[in-house]
N, C-alpha and C positions, 0 to 999 in steps of 0.2 A: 691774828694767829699767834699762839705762844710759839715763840723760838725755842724752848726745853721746857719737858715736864717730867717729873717720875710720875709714872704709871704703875696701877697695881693688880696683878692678876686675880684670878679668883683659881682656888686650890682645891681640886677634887681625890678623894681618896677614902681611906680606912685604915685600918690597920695591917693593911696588907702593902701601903703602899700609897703614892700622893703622884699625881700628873699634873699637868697645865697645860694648856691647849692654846694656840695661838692663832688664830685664822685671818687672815687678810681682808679687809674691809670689815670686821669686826671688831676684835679687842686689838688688832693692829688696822689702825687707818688708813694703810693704803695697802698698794697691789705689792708682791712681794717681787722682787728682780733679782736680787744677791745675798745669800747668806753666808760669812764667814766667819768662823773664829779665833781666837788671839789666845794663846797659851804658851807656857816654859819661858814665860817673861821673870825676867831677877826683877828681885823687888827694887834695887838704885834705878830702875830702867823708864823713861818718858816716852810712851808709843802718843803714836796721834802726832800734835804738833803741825795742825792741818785744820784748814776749813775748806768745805766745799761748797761751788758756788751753786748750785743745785741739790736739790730732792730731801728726803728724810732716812733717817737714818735709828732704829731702836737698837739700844745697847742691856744687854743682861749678863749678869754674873751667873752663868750655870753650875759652877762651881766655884769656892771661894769669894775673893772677894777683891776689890779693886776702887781706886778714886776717880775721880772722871769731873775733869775742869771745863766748863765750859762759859764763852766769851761771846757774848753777842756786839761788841763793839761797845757798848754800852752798861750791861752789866755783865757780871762774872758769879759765877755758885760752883762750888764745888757737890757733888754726890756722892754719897759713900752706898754703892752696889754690894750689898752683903748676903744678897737672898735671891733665890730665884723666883719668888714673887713678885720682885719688883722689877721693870725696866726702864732707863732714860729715853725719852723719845727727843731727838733733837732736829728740829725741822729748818728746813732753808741755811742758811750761809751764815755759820754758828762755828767759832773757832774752838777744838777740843783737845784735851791733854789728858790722857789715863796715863794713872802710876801707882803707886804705891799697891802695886799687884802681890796678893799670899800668892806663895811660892806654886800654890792647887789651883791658882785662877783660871778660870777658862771662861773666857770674854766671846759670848754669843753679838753679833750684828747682823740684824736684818735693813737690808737699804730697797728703797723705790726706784735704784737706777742700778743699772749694769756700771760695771769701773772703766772709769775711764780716765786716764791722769792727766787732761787738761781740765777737768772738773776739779783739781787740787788744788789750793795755795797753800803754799807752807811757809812761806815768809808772814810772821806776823803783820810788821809793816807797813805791807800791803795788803793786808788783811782789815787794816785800820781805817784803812786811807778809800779802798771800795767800798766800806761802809758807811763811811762819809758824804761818800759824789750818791752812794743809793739815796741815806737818810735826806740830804738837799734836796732830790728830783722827790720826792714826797711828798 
């Protein structure tokens, strides 16, 4: 299983106007549990800064546009989300950093699980180091 992929919608419309459609076990892979958004972020500003040790998580730029680091212990990519065509989908225990947010960003996240913040790390470190004892029992 990929740890992060951009995905790319398919864009329905006319000249009247464009939609995207998103549906669960569709063009989004799993069950949908929580949607929330990230906006009125300054652009100096690092949200994320967190891996979670469960589920998956799809990231879109519905407006604007934003950078999105992501670290699976082993390699690192940055994405540059510019369009609401595209999504990040980042699955399993994948450490992530959005930044470099225009000032109009409004960061859509659809997740497979309800919040819950012992499902968090935010310490890199340990972030590194769980990655480790997983990759060995492998």
């Amino acid at each position: 299983m990929e740890k992060f992929k951009l995905l790319k919608f398919d864009k329905l419309g006319d000249e009247n106007g464009y939609l995207i459609s998103l549906e669960e076990n569709r063009n989004i892979s799993f069950t949908i549990k929580r949607v929330f958004y990230i906006f009125g972020t300054k652009k100096d500003i690092v949200r994320g800064k967190h891996a979670l040790r469960k589920g998956k998580q799809l990231l879109i730029a519905v407006h604007g546009e934003c950078k999105v680091l992501v670290d699976d212990g082993f390699q690192r990519e940055v994405f540059h989300l510019d369009n609401q065509e595209k999504g990040l989908l980042i699955n399993g225990m994948v450490w992530r950093e959005m930044y470099d947010f225009s000032k109009d960003c409004v960061l859509l996240v659809i997740s497979d699980e309800h919040f819950s913040e012992e499902d968090y790390i935010h310490d890199y470190q340990e972030f590194l180091q769980m990655v480790l004892v997983n990759d060995r029992g492998n």
